[in-house]
MIKEMAR-232563 format. One record per residue (C-alpha): chain; residue in one letter; residue number from 1; x, y, z. Coordinates in pm, whole numbers, plus 50000, padded with zeros to 5 digits. Each point is the difference from the previous one (the first is absolute). Example, Ala and Ser with C-alpha at 12.3 -4.5 7.8 and 13.67 -1.06 7.14 Angstrom:
BEGIN
{A A 1 {51230 49550 50780}}
{A S 2 {50137 50344 49934}}
END
This chain:
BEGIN
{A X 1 {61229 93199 55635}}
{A X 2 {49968 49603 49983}}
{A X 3 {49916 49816 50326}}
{A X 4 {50289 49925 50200}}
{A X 5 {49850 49624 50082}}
{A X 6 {49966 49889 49640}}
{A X 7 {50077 49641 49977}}
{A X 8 {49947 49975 50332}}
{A X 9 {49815 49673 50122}}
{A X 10 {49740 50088 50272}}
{A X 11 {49769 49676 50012}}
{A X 12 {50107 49680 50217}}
{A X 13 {50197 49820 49820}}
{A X 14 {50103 49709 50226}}
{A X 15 {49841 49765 49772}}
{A X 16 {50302 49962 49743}}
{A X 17 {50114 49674 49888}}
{A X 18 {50315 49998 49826}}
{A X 19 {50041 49789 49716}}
{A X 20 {50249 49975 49726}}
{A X 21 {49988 50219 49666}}
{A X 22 {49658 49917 49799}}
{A X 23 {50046 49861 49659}}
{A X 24 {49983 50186 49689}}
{A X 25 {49643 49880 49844}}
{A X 26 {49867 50146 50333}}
{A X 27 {50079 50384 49961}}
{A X 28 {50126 50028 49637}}
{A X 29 {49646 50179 49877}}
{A X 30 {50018 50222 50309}}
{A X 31 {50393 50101 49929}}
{A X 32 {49935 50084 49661}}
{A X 33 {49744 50245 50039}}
{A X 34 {50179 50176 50348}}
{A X 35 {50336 49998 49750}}
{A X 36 {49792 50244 49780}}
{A X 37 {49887 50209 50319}}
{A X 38 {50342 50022 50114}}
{A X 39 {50152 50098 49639}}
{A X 40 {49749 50347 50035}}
{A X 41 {50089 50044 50385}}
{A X 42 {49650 49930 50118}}
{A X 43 {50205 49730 50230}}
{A X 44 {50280 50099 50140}}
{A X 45 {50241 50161 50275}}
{A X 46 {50056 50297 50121}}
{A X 47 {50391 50040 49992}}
{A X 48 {50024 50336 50289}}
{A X 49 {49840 49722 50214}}
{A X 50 {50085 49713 49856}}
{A X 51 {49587 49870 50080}}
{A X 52 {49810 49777 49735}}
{A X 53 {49677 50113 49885}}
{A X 54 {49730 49829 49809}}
{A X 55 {49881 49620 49958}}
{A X 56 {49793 49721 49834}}
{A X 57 {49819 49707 50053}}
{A X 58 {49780 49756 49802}}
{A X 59 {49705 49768 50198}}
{A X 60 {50153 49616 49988}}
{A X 61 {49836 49660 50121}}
{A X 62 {50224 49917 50336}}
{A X 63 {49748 49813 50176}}
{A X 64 {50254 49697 49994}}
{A X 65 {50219 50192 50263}}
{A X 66 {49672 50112 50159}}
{A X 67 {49615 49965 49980}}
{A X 68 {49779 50353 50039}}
{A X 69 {49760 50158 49813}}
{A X 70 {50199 50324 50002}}
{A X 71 {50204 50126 49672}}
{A X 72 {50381 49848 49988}}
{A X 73 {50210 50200 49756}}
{A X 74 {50391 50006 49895}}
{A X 75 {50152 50352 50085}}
{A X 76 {50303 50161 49953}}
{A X 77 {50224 49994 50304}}
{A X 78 {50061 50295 50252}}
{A X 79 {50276 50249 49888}}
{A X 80 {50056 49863 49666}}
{A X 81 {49923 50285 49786}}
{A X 82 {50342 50125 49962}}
{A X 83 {50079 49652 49780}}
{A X 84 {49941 50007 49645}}
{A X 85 {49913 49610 50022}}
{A X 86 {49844 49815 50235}}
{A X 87 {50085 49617 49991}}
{A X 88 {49861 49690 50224}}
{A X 89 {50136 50148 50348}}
{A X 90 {49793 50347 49916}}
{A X 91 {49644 49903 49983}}
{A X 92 {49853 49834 50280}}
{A X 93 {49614 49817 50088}}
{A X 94 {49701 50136 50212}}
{A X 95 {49860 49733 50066}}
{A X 96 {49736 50166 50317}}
{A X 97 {49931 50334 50154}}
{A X 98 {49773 50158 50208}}
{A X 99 {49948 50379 50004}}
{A X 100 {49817 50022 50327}}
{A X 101 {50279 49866 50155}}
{A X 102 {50269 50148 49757}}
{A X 103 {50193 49665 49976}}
{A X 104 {50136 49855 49634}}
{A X 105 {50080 49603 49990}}
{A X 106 {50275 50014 49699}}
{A X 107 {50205 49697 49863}}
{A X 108 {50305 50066 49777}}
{A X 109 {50380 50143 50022}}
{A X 110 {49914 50346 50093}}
{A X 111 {49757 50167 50233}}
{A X 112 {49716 50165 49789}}
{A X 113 {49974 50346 49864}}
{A X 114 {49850 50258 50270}}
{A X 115 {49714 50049 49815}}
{A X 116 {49880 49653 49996}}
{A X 117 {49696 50080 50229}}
{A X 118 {49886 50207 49746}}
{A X 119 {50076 49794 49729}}
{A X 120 {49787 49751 50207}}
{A X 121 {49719 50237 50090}}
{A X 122 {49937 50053 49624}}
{A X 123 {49993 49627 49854}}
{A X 124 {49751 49965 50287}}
{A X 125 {49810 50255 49885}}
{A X 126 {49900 49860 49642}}
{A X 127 {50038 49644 49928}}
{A X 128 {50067 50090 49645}}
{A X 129 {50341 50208 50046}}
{A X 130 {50334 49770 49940}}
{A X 131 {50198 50308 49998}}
{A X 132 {50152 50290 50226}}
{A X 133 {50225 50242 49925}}
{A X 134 {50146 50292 50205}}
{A X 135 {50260 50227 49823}}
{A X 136 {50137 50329 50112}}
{A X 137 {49988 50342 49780}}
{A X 138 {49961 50299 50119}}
{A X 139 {49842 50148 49655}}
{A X 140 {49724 49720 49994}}
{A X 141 {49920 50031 50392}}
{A X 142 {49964 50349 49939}}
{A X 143 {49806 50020 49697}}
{A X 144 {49745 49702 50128}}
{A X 145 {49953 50230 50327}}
{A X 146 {49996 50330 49811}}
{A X 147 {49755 49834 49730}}
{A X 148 {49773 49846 50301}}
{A X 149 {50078 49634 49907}}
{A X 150 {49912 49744 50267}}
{A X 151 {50213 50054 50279}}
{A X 152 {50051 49888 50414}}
{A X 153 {49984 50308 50252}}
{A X 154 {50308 50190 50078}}
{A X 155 {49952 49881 50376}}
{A X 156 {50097 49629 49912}}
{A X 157 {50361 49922 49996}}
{A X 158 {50095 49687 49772}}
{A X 159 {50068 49629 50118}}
{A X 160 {49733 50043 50280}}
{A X 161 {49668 49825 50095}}
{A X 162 {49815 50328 49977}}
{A X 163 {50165 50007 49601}}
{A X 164 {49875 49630 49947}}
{A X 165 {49626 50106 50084}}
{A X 166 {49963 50317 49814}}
{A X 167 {50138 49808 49679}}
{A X 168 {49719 49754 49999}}
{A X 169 {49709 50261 50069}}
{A X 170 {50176 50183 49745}}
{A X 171 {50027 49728 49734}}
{A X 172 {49614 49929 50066}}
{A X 173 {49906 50353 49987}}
{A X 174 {50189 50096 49648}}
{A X 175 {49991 49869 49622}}
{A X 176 {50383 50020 49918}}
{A X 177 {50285 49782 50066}}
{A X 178 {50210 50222 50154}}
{A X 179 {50041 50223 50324}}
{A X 180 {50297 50308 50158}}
{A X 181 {50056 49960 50327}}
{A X 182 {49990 50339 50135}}
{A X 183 {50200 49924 50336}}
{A X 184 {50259 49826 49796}}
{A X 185 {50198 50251 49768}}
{A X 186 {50023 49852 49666}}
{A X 187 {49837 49712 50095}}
{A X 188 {49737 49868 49751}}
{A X 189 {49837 49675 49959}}
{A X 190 {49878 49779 49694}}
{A X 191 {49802 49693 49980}}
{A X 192 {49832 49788 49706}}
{A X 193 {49869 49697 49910}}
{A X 194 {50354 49879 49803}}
{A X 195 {50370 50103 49978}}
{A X 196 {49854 50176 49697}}
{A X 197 {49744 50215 50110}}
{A X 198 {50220 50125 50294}}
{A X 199 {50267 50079 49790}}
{A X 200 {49767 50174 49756}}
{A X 201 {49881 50226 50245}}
{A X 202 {50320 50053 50125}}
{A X 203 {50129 50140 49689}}
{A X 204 {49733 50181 49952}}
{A X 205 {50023 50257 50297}}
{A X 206 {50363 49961 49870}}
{A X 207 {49945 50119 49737}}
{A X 208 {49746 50281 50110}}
{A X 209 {50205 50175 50284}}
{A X 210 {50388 49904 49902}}
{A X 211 {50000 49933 49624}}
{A X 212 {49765 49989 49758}}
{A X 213 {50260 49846 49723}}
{A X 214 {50080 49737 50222}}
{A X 215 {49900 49626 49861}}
{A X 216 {50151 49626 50100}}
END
């Protein structure tokens, strides 16, 4: 069974300044690559429930709207999985968080996806990732767990502080781009250096646990 709360948002998120839809040049590279991830249902919605699953983000400079030496990044917006395009009033900015305090400071149309503490926790975690993916399948999350791929404990629900922390010990602790999260049912994440090496090792657990024909 898939957890009742999925897409729903659990960190503070007073800190939301609403602005109007972001231009084109700012998320066209993102949309074309979450177009392809919706086209194989690794984003989408779960009609019984109607509930969104699944997200991405890419890091971005922001420190115009604010000055930090955290990660800023452009994610997809909450509950947007069940569109097949996201435009300018989908994606939105995060512009500051802070895990110990579970707050997000965003800046865009939308409020963020509930995952962005995550998101967050693993662009802080390597200076060298630009990309974070998290996709639902039920065939990948169980092959990664049954094949002992990196993985966060059963114990940890998604969207949470305690979720944030074991990513980045994780990420330190293991040599692939790429982790199940065990307390999230079909709930898998993918980072890389580029839209290109994400997507790459997207496709390839794709390919390894839903179909092994399957090519862009």
């Amino acid at each position: 069974m898939k957890n009742i709360d999925d897409g729903v948002i659990k960190y503070d998120q007073s800190n939301f300044t609403l602005t109007n839809s972001l231009e084109l040049s700012e998320y066209i590279e993102i949309e074309n690559h979450r177009s392809v991830l919706y086209q194989i249902k690794l984003i989408g919605c779960y009609e019984q429930n109607n509930i969104g699953y699944g997200n991405i983000s890419c890091k971005k400079n922001y420190l115009h709207l604010l000055k930090t030496p955290k990660p800023q990044f452009l994610i997809s917006g909450t509950q947007t999985g069940h569109l097949s395009e996201l435009g300018g009033k989908h994606y939105t900015r995060v512009i500051n968080y802070d895990i110990d305090h579970f707050k997000i400071y965003t800046n865009g149309p939308i409020k963020a996806s509930s995952e962005s503490l995550t998101h967050a926790a693993i662009y802080e975690a390597k200076n060298n990732i630009e990309v974070v993916i998290h996709i639902h399948s039920l065939k990948i999350w169980e092959g990664m767990i049954n094949d002992h791929a990196p993985s966060t404990a059963s114990s940890i629900p998604y969207g949470t502080k305690e979720m944030a922390t074991a990513v980045k010990k994780l990420i330190h602790n293991s040599s692939k781009n790429y982790f199940a999260m065990q307390g999230h049912t079909e709930g898998v994440i993918i980072f890389g250096n580029s839209f290109k090496q994400a997507m790459n090792d997207t496709i390839y657990l794709y390919q390894k646990y839903v179909d092994s024909n399957f090519a862009i």
